[in-house]
C-alpha positions in Angstrom: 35.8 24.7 72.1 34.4 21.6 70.3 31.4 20.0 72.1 32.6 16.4 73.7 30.3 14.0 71.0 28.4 10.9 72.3 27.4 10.0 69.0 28.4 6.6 67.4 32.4 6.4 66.9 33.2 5.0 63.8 36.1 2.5 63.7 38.6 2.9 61.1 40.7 -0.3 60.7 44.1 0.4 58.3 45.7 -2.7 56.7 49.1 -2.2 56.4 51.1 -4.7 54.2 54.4 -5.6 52.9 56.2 -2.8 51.9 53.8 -0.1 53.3 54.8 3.6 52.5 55.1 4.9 55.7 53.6 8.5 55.1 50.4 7.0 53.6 49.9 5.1 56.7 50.1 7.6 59.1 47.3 9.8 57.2 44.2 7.7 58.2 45.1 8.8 62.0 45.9 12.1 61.5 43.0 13.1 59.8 40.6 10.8 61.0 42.0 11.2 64.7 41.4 15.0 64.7 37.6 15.1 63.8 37.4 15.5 67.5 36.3 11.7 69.2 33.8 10.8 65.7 36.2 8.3 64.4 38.8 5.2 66.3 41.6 3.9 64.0 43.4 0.6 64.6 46.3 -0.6 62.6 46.5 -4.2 61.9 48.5 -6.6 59.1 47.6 -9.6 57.7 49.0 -11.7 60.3 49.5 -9.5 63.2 52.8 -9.8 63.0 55.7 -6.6 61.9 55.5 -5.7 58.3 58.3 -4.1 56.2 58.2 -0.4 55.1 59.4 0.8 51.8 62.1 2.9 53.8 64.4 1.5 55.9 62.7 0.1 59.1 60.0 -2.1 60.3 56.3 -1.2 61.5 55.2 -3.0 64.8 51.2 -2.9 64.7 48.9 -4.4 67.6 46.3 -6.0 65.7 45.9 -8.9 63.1 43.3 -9.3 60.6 40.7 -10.3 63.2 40.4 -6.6 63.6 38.9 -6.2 60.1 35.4 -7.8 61.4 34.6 -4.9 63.3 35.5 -2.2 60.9 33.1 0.1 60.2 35.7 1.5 56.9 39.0 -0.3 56.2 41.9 2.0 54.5 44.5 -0.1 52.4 47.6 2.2 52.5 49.9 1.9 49.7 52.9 -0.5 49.0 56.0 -0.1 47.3 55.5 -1.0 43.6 57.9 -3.4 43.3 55.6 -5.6 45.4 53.0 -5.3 42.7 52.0 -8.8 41.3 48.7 -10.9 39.3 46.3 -12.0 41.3 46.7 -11.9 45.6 49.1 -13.4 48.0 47.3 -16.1 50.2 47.6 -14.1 53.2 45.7 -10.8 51.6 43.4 -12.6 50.3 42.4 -14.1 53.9 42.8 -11.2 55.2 40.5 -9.4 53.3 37.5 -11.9 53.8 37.0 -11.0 57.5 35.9 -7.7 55.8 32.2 -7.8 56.7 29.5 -6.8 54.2 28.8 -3.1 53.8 32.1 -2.2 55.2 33.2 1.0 54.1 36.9 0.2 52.0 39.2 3.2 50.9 42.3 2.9 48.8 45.1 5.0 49.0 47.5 4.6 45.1 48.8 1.1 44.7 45.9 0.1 47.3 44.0 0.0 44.6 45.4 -3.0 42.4 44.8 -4.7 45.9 40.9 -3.7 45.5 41.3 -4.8 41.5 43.0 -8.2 42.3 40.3 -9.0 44.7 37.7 -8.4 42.0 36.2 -5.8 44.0 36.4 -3.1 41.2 35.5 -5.2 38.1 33.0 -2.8 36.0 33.6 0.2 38.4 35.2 3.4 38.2 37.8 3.7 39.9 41.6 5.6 40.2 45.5 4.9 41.4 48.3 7.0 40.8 49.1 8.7 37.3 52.3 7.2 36.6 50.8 3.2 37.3 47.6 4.0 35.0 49.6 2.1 32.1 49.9 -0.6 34.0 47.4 -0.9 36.0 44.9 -0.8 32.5 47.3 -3.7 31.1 46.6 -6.1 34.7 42.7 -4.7 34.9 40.8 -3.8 31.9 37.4 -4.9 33.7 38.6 -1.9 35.4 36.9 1.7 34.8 40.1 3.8 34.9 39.9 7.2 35.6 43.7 8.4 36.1 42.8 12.4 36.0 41.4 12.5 39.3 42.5 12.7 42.8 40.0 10.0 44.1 36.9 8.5 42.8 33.7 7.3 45.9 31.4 4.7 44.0 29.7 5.2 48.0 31.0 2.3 49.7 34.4 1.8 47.6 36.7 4.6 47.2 39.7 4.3 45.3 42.3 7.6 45.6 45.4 8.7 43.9 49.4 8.9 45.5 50.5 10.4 48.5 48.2 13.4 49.3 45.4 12.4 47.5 45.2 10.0 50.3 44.8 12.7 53.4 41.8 14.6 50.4 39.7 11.2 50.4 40.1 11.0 54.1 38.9 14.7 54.7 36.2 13.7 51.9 34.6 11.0 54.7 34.6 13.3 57.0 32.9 15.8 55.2 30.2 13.2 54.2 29.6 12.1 57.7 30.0 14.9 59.6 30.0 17.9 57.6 32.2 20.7 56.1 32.3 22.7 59.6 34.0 19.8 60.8 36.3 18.9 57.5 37.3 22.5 58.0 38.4 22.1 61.5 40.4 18.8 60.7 41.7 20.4 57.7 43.2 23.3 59.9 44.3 20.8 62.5 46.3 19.0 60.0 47.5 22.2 58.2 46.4 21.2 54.4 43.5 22.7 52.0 40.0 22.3 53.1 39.0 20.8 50.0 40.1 19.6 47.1 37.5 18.3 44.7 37.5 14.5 44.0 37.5 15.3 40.2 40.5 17.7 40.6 43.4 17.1 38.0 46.7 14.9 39.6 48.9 16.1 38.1 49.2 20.1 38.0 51.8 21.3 35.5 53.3 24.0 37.1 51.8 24.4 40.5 54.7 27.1 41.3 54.9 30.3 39.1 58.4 31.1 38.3 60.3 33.6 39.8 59.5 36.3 37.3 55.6 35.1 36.5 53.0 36.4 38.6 50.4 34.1 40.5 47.1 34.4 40.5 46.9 33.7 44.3 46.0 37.1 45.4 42.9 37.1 43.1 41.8 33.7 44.4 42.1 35.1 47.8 40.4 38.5 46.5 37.7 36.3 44.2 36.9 34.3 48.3 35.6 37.4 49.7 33.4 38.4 47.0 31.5 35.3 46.3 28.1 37.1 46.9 29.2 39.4 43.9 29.0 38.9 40.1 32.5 37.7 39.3 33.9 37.0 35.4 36.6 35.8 34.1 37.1 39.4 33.0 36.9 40.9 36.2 39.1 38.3 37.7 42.1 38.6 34.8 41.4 42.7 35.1 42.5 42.5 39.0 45.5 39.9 38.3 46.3 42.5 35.7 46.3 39.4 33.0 45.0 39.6 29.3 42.1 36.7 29.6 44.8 34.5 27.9 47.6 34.5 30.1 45.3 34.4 33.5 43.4 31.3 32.4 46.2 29.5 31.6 48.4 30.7 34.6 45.2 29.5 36.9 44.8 26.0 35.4 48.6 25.6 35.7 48.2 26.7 39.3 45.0 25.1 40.7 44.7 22.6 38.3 40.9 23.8 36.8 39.3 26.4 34.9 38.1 29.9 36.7 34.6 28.9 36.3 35.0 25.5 37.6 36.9 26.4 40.5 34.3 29.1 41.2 31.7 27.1 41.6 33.6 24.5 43.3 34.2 28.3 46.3 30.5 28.9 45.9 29.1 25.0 46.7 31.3 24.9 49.7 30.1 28.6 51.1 27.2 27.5 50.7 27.4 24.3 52.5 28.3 26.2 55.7 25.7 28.2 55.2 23.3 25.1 55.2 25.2 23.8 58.5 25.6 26.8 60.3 22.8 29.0 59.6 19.3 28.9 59.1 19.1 31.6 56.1 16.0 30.3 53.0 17.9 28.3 50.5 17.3 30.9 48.1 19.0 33.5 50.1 22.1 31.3 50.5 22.2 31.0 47.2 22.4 34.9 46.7 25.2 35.0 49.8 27.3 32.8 47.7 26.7 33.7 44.2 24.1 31.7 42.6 21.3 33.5 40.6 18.9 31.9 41.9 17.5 28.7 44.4 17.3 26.6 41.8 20.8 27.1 40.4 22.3 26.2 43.5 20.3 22.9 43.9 21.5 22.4 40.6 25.2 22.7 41.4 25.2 21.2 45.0 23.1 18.1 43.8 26.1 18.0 40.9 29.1 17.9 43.6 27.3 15.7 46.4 24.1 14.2 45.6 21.8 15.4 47.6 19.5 18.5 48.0 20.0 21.9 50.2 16.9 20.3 52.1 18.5 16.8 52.9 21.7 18.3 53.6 20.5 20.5 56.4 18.4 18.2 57.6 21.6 15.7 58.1 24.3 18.4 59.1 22.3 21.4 60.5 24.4 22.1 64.1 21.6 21.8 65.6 21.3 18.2 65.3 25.1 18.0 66.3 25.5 16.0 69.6 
């Protein structure tokens, strides 16, 4: 059972506005409301008043913008598109200057020409979904577009891709305050993947082999328990009983990456709960999971999250867990 936590509670205020999608809204609590007391989410809208879904009912909040002062990170949910326009209603606008400095803000999709028409993202990267890049490059060229990813954290100001993409960013903040140990729980809770990597394609292709093809699931799965070992791209097509050709194609249509990418995307995240949950020499970790050597693995985790094995023990280490 989880230890209660007395630690500070971090309040997540979500702004839902006119034409709100109504699964988008809901993901901010779900995933932030199962990391187990570390996070309180309020709902508010620009006026405290209902505010119209993009389906067919009405969402009755309890909060107004007021709430936005005491955020510690604001979500902006996304809204149907037809209620895309230049520039921001006078109401948004409002709203969005009780946002205090060094508030955490996260956009989910269309969120983001919110973000943009605020002048928030001007010269920063920053991503929506796919199908809006077009037209969100025509409205914001100030704007460093990235429309190949499922979210993009310029630390503070996170900007994230349609629908799902919204409940990976989310799990992202968790991971960065609290951890993978905990991600991993909240994943479970919520029933989705762990992690998927920030710089993970949108779109996939073909994420479902066709009835006759065969998936290379059962060598992912096979690849996971191996990690420690020496694993090409050889070996790997060899147990999916692929020519090379045919299994690193059939992967990238799956999973959306390369072999090798998505390897060491396995290997960084075994060894990050290694570096929570144990206190094994980084150099050892780095054998448990794969890496040649110490430095390699600095290498790699400094690549996906900034920091060193040192600094990121020293912050998420159980035993400095309340």
């Amino acid at each position: 059972m989880p230890q209660t936590y007395d630690g500070h509670v971090e309040r997540v205020v979500v702004l839902a506005l006119d034409g709100v999608y109504p699964f988008e809204l809901g993901i901010p609590q779900r995933v932030f409301g199962s990391a187990e007391g570390r996070y309180e989410v309020l709902t508010c809208t620009v006026d405290g008043q209902p505010v119209r879904s993009d389906s067919d009912f009405s969402i009755t909040v309890e909060h107004g913008p007021e709430v936005l002062r005491t955020a510690d990170t604001v979500v902006i949910p996304p809204f149907a598109v037809s209620n895309i326009v230049a520039g921001l209603p006078d109401a948004v606008a409002e709203a969005l200057k009780a946002i205090g400095p060094g508030t955490r803000i996260v956009s989910i999709c269309t969120g983001a020409f919110v973000l943009a028409a605020a002048g928030m993202l001007a010269g920063r990267r920053a991503t929506t979904h796919w199908c809006l890049a077009g037209l969100f490059r025509q409205m914001y060229p100030d704007v460093d577009l990235d429309a190949d990813v499922l979210f993009v954290d310029e630390d503070n100001l996170l900007t994230s891709a349609g629908a799902a993409s919204g409940v990976d960013v989310c799990l992202h903040l968790v991971r960065k305050d609290h951890g993978s140990e905990l991600a991993n729980r909240v994943a479970r809770t919520c029933v989705v993947p762990p992690w998927r990597e920030g710089g993970q394609a949108q779109y996939i292709e073909q994420p479902v082999p066709g009835p006759t093809a065969t998936s290379t699931a059962a060598t992912r799965h096979w690849a996971l328990e191996r990690l420690g070992e020496p694993l090409t791209l050889a070996g790997l097509a060899d147990h999916a009983r692929m020519s090379l050709r045919t299994f690193a194609r059939r992967f990238s249509d799956e999973v959306g990456m390369s072999p090798g990418r998505w390897l060491i995307q396995q290997r960084v995240e075994r060894a990050r709960q290694l570096l929570e949950s144990s206190d094994l020499p980084v150099d050892q970790i780095a054998g448990e999971v794969g890496f040649a050597t110490g430095t390699s693995l600095r290498q790699h985790l400094h690549a996906a999250i900034g920091v060193s094995p040192q600094a990121y023990r020293r912050t998420f280490h159980a035993s400095r867990r309340p």
